[in-house]
N, C-alpha and C positions, 0 to 999 in steps of 0.2 A: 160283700158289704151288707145284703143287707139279712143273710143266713144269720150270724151270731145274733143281729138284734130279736131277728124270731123267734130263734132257741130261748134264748130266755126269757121271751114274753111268754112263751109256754112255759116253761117251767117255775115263772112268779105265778101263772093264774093255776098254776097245779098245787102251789104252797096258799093258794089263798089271798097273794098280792093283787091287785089289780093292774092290771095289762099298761104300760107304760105306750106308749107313741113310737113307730116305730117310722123307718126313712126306704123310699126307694126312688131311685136315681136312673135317672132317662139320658140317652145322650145319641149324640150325632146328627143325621142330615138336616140343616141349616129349616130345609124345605116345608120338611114336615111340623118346623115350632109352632109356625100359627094353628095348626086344624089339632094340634095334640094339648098346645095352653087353652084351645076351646073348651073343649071335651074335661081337661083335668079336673075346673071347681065343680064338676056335679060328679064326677066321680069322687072326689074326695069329701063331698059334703054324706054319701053313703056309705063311707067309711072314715068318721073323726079322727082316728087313730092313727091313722096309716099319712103320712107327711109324702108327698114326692117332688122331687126337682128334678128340672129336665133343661142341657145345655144343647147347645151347636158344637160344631165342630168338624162337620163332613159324615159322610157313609163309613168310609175305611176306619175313622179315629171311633164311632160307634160299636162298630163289628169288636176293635182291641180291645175296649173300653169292658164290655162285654167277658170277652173271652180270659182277658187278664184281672176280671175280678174290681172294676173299676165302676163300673154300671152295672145294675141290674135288668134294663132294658135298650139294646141297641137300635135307633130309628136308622133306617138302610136304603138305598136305592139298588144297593149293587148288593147280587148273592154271592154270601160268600165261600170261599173256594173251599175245598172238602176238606180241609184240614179245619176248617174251623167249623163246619156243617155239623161234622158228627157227633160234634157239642153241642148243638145249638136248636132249637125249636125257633118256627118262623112264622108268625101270624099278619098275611096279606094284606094290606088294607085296598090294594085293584091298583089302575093305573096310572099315572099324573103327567098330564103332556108336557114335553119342554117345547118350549119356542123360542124361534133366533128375532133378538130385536135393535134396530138399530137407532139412530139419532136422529131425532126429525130430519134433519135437515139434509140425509145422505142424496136424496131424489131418486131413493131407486123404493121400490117396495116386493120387488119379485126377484129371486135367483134362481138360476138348476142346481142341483144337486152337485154338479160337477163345479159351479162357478162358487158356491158355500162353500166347500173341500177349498178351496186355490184361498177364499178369502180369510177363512180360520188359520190356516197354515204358513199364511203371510205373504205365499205366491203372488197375490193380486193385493198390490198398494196403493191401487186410489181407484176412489168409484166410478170417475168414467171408464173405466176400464169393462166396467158393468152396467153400462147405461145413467150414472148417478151424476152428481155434482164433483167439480177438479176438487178432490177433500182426500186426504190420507186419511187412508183403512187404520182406525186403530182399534186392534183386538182387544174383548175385554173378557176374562171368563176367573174361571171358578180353580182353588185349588187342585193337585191330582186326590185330594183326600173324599172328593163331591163326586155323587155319585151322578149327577146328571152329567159331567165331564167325562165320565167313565165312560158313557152312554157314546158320546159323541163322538169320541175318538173310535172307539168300537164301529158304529155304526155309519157315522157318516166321514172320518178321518181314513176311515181303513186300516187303524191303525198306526199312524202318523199320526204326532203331536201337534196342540195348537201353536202359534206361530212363538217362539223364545221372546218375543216383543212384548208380548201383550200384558198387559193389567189384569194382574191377579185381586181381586175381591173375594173374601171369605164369606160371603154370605149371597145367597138368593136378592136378598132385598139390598144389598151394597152395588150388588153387580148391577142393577136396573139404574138404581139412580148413576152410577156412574155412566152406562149409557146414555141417559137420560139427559144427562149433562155434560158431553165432551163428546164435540165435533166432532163427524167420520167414524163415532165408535159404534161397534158391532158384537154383541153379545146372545146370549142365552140364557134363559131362568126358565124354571117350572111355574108353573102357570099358576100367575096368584091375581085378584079378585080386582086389582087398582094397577092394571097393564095402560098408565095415559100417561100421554107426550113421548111414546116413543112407536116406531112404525114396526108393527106385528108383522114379520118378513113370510112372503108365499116360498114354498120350495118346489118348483117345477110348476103341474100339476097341483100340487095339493095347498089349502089354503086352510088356516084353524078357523073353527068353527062352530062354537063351545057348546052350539045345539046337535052339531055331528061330531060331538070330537072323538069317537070311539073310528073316526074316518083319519084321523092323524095320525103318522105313522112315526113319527115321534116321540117316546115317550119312558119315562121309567116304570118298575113299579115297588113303590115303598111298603117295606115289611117292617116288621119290628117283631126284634129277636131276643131270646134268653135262652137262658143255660140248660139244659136240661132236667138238669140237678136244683134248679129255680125251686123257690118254696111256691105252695099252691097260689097265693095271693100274686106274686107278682106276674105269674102266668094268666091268672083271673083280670089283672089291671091291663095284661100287653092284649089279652083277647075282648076286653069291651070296648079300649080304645082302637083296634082294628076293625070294630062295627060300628064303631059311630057314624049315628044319623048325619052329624055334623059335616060330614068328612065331604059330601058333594060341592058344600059350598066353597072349597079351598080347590075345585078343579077335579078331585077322583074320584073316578068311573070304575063300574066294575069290568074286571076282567074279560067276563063272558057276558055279550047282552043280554 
């Protein structure tokens, strides 16, 4: 996409033309929109020329997006598998906790790990079941295209899918408010800045803790990827927006303290 507009922007300012506007195209996890439209108008006010749009759509639809020539920049939570690796350069941005959160009104605010697994899976259909109010468990979560889905099922599923029942929302920020708003519901989002009126769920032991959250065991970590073959600039734009100062404010820590 955005190779031919380069070539010829080189080869007009080699005739003498003056460098036309050129386009580069961001795409994928839902998560990372808010901290990457942060970061983009002061990147782009250092480069006039250079136009970039950047969409949602999951981790997985970012990686294709990518890989089949559709994006110049894929935002990711999930790495991906080496068939697309050996394409692809990956610039970390560290780690971004997810958290399971539920509906004010469930009456419970702590699970085990073992009672999370029963209640994502559909096993456990109503909250006293788990200390909470007589409410059906309704699942709410994220496409398989989201990489914090990916995570979940990996991690705390085992393996096993979230329940066939549940409310699929495409988006980080669709998925809270629907928690947020429908009884007995139970979800997960990456952890964004306006987590209110829903109850921030403990798991076990562990409780988030945004002054410890390098102590949550929870978490993904989003990258943002191009082609190898990428022209320099767009590799220039994926690695200053992987240092953005910005990026703490949206929840991500670094990898290593």
């Amino acid at each position: 996409m955005f190779f031919l507009q380069w070539w010829m922007a080189v080869w007009l300012s080699h005739r003498g033309i003056p460098e036309p506007s050129a386009h580069i195209a961001i795409s994928g996890s839902s998560a990372l929109l808010p901290v990457i439209k942060e970061e983009l108008p002061r990147w782009e006010a250092r480069h006039p020329k250079i136009r970039v749009s950047i969409t949602g759509g999951g981790s997985w639809a970012g990686l294709a997006a990518v890989l089949q020539g559709r994006a110049d920049i894929g935002m990711s939570d999930i790495e991906p598998p080496q068939v697309m690796s050996a394409a692809m350069l990956g610039y970390p941005l560290g780690r971004l906790p997810v958290l399971f959160i539920g509906n004010c009104h469930i009456g419970v605010n702590k699970v085990s790990p073992p009672q999370l697994q029963r209640l994502l899976v559909g096993d456990i259909g109503n909250w006293r079941q788990v200390g909470g109010e007589n409410t059906a468990v309704i699942v709410v979560s994220r496409p398989l295209s989201s990489g914090a889905r990916f995570m979940i099922e990996r991690q705390i599923l085992k393996g096993r899918s979230v329940s066939p029942r549940a409310i699929i929302q495409l988006s980080n920020g669709a998925l809270y408010k629907t928690v947020m708003g429908t009884p007995g519901a139970l979800g997960y989002v990456e952890w964004r800045p306006d987590l209110k009126g829903v109850v921030v769920m403990a798991v076990g032991s562990s409780r988030f803790d945004l002054r410890r959250r390098n102590r949550w065991p929870y978490y993904t970590e989003p990258t943002l990827y191009v082609r190898k073959s990428a022209p320099a600039i767009v590799k220039q734009l994926a690695s200053d927006l992987s240092r953005s100062p910005t990026k703490a404010q949206f929840g991500i820590y670094p990898a290593q303290p």
